[in-house]
C-alpha positions in Angstrom: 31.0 79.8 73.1 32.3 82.0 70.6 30.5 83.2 67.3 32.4 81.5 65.2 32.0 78.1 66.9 27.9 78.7 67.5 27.8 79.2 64.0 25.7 76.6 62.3 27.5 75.2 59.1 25.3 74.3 56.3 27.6 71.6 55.1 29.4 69.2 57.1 32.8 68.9 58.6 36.0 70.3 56.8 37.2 66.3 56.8 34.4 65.0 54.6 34.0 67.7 52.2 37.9 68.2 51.5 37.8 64.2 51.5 35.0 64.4 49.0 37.3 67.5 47.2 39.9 65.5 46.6 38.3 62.1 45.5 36.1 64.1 42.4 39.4 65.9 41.1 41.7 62.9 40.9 38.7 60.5 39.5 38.2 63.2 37.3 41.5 65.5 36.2 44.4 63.9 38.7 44.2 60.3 37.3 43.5 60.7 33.6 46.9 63.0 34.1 48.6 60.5 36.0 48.1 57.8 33.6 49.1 60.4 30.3 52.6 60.9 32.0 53.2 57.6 33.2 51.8 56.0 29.7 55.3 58.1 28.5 57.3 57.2 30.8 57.2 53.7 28.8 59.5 55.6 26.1 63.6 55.9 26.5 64.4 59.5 26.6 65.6 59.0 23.0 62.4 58.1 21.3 60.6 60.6 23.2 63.1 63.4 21.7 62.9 62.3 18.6 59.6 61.9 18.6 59.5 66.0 19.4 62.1 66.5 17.5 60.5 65.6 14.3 60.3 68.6 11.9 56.4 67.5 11.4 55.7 67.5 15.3 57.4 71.0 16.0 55.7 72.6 13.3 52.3 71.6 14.8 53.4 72.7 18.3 54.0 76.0 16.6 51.6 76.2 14.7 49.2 75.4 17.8 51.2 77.5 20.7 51.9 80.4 18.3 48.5 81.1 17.0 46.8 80.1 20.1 49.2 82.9 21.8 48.3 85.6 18.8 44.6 85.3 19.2 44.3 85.1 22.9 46.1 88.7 22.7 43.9 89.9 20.2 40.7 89.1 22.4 42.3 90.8 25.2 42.4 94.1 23.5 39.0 93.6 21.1 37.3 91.7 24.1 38.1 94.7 26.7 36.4 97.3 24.5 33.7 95.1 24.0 33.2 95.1 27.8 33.6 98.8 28.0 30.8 99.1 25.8 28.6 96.9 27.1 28.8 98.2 31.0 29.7 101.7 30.4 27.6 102.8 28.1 23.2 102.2 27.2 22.2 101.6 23.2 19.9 100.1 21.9 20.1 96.3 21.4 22.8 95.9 24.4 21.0 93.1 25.9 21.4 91.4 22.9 24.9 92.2 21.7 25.3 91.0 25.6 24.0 87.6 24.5 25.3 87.2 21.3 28.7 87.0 23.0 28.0 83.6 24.9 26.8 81.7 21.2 30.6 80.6 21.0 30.0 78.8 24.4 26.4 77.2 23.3 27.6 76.3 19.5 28.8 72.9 19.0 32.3 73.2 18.0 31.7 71.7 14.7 28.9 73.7 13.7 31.5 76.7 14.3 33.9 75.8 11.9 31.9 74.7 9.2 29.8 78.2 9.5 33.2 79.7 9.9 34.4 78.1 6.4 31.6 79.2 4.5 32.1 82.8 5.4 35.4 82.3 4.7 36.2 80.8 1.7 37.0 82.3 -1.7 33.5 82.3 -2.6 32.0 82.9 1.0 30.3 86.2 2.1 33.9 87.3 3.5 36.0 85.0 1.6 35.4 86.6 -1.8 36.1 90.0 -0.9 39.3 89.2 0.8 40.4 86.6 -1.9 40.3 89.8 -4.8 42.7 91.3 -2.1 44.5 89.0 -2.3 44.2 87.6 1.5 43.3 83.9 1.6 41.2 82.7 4.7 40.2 79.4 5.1 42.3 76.5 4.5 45.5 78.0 5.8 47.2 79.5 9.4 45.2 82.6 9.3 41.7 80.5 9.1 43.1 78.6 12.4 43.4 82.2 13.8 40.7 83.8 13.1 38.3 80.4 14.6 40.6 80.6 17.6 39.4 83.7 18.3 35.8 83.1 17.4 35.8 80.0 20.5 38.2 82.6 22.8 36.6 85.4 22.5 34.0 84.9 25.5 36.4 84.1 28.0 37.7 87.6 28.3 34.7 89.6 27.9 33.1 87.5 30.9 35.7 87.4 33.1 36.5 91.2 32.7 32.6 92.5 32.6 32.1 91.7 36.6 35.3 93.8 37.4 34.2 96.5 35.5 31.0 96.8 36.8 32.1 96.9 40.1 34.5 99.4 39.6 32.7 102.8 40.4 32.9 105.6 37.6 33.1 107.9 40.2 36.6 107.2 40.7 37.2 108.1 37.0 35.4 111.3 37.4 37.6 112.0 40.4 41.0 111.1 38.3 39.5 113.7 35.7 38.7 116.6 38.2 42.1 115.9 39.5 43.7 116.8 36.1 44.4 113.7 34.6 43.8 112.8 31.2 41.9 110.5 29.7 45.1 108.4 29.1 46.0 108.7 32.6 43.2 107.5 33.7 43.3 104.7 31.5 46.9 103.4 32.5 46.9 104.5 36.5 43.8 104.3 37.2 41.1 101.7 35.5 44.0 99.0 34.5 45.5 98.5 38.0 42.0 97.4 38.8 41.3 95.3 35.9 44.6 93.9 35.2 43.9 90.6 37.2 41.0 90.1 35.2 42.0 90.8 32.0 45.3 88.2 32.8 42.7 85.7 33.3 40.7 86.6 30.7 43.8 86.1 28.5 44.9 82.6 29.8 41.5 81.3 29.6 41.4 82.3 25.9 45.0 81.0 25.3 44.3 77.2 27.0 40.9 76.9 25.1 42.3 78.1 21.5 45.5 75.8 22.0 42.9 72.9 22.8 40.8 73.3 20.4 40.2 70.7 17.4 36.4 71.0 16.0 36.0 74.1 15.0 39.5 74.6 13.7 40.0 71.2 11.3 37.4 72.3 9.2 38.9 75.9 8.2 42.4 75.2 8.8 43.5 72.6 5.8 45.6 70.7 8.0 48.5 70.6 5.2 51.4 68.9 7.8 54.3 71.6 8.2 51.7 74.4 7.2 48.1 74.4 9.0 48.2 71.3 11.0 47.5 71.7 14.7 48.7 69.8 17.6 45.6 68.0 18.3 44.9 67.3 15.0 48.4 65.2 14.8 47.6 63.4 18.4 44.2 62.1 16.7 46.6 61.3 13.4 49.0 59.3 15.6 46.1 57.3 17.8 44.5 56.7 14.5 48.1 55.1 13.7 48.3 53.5 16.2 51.3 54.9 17.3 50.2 55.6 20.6 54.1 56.2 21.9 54.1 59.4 19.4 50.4 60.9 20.5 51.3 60.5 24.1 54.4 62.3 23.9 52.6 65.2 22.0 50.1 65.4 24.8 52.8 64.9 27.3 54.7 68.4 25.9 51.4 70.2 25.4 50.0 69.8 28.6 53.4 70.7 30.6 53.6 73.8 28.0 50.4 74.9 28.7 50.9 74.6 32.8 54.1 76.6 32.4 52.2 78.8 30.7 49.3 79.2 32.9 51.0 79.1 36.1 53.5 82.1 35.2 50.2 83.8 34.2 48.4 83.1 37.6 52.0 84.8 39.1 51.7 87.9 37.2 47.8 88.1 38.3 48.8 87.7 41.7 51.4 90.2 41.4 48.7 92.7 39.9 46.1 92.0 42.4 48.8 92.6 45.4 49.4 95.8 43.8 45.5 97.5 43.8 45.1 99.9 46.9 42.9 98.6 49.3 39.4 100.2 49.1 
């Protein structure tokens, strides 16, 4: 009897657990899905284009996929120097900086924007200062950017710390003793090995801010064909009752946000194939 076949599996048979698989993700993501595209399919393709046509619904999408997009990037870059700092280097109070990056996850995402709305505002701890710049915070598009990267910024900084903890410094040092600078070591060297992380990092950050409705109403205004966001307007239409109108909103944000996703996933793939076996 081979190894493999002697080997005592701790849970059953392949059958019954990809049986069991299966059954949780359509109850639970393949179903509720099912039902939000075929609840459109009830729509000509006219009314569903005009109902995305609408100067109202476009704006939102933009407003949504656009900011979503510019704060996901900006947690890439900020959220991979907080890594660096956290694993490469010892200070005091890094165990707690270390935590203090997870409160986004444990804050109730109301809580977050109204916090996020006091500091803000024109007579808020940050607010006032940036008001007699003339820069004006909450209440418009930038107030919906800077919450998107309040709830987005975890998602990076988690799923880029492992990598980099794992990758050896040593291999740094060696790029350095071979003459390469620090640049160079940056770009050929520690990026290759990150860059599947830090592409996950950065669509996990983008599907959560493009999502996101509690902590973003409160700062954002939600003045239609200024700072409304896409979710906002579903909840506007249900609230209607024009259910035809919220489910083709969903509809385009959820194929949007697949596209999206998926080409990211490629271009991880294509950066994982691409590291040197160790």
């Amino acid at each position: 009897m081979s190894a493999l076949a002697a080997r005592r599996r701790t849970l059953p048979g392949f059958g019954l657990t990809m049986g069991l698989t299966l059954s949780w993700l359509s109850i639970i993501i393949l179903i509720p899905l099912a039902g939000l595209f075929l609840k459109s399919l009830e729509l000509s393709p006219e009314q569903f284009w005009n109902i995305l046509s609408s100067r109202r619904t476009l704006n939102a999408l933009r407003v949504s996929f656009g900011l979503a997009f510019a704060a996901a990037s900006v947690n890439l870059v900020m959220g991979s120097i907080i890594v660096w700092a956290l694993v490469r280097y010892r200070f005091p109070g890094r165990r707690l900086f270390d935590a203090i990056v997870d409160v986004p996850f444990a804050l109730p995402t109301a809580v977050a924007g109204v916090a996020l709305t006091a500091l803000f505002a024109e007579k808020g701890w940050l607010g006032a200062p940036l008001a007699a710049l003339g820069i004006k915070v909450a209440f418009t598009p930038v107030g919906i950017f800077v919450a998107m990267i309040f709830i987005g910024i975890p998602f990076v900084v988690r799923t880029v710390q492992p990598v980099l903890q794992d990758l050896d410094p040593e291999i740094e040092e060696a790029a350095g003793s071979l003459g390469a600078s620090r640049w160079q070591t940056i770009i050929r060297v520690i990026l290759p090995s990150l860059a599947p992380a830090l592409l996950t990092g950065l669509a996990l950050a983008f599907a959560r801010a493009v999502g996101e409705y509690g902590s973003v109403i409160f700062i954002a205004g939600n003045l239609p064909n200024v700072s409304e966001i896409a979710p906002l307007l579903i909840v506007i239409r249900l609230s209607e009752f024009r259910y035809a109108d919220a489910t083709a909103i969903a509809v385009v944000m959820l194929v949007v946000s697949f596209v999206i996703i998926f080409a990211v996933n490629r271009l991880q793939r294509w950066a994982r194939s691409r590291i040197p076996a160790r």
